[in-house]
N, C-alpha and C positions, 0 to 999 in steps of 0.2 A: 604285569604278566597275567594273561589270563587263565582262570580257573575250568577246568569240564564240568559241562553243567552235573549236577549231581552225583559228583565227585566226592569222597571224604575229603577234598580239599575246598571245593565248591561250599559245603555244611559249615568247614571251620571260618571262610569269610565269609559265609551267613549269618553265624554267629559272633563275630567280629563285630558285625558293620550295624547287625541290628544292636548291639551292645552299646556300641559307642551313638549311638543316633536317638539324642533327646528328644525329640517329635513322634517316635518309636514309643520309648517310654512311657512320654504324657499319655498315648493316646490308648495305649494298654492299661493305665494306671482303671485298678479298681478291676479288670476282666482276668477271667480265667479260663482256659480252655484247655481240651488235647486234642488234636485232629492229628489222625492219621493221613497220610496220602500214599496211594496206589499208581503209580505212574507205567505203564506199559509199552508193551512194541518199543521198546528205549534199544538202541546200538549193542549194550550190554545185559538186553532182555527188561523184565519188568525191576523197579525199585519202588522199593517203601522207604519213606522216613516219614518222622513225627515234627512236629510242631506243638512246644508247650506254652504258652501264653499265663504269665502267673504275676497278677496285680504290677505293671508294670513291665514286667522283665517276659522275654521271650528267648527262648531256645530252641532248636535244632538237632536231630541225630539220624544217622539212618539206620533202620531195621521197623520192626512193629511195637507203639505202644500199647502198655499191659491195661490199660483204660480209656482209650479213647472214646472221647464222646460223639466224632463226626468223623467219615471216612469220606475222601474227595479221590475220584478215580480219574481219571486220563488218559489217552495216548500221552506218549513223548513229544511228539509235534504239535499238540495243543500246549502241554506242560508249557515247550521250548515256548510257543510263540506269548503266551500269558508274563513268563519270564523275561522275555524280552521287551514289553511294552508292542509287539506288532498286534495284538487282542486283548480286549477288554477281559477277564475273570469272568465277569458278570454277563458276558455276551456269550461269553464260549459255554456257560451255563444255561442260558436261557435257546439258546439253539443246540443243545442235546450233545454238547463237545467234553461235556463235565456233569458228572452223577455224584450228587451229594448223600450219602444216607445218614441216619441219627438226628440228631436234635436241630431243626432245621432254625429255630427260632433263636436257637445259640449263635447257628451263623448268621443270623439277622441284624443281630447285634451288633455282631462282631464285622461287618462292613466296612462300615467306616475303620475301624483300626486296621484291618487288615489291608485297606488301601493304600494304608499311610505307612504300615511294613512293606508294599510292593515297592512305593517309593527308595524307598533303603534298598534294598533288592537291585533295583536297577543303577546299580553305582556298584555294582561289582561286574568287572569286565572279564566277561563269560563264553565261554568257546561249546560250541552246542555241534 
């Protein structure tokens, strides 16, 4: 059954599926992070949730974290299509569809893992 995208039901098979996904794990193993995300123009106006990354393990919530290191904005329609595998992150970045601010070299890092969480991502069947 599918999930609305950024949903508190959408968060909890986010957190689910990255949970259960050992490739997830390994490739977090040793990283830390919090990135906020600002997603806007959404059906139900703008949404924040967090993304915690803590030596292996990741999580999920929505609202604003009390210390995030990276803030990543968006439309919705970008959001959607990043979410869905129709755009690369990294393209919808580099052509001005996604503003990054804070510790830019954190997310530099953090690339490769975080592609490897998109993969997990895209195995929750998601209604946008």
């Amino acid at each position: 059954m599918p999930v609305k995208f950024l949903s508190p039901e959408w968060i909890d098979a986010y957190n689910a599926t990255v949970a259960a996904d050992e490739s997830v794990r390994a490739a977090m193993k040793g990283r830390n992070a919090v990135i906020q995300m600002l997603i806007a123009e959404g059906p139900d106006g703008e949404v924040h949730y967090w993304l915690r990354i803590g030596d292996g393990s990741v999580s999920a919530a929505l609202g604003d974290a009390d210390n995030a290191e990276v803030t990543i904005s968006q439309s919705y329609d970008t959001a959607a299509k990043v979410n869905s595998g129709e755009l690369d992150g990294q393209k919808a970045f580099t052509q001005g569809k996604v503003k990054i601010k804070g510790k830019m070299m954190k997310m530099m890092q953090l690339r490769g893992p975080l592609a490897e969480l998109q993969q997990a991502l895209d195995t929750i069947e998601t209604e946008y």
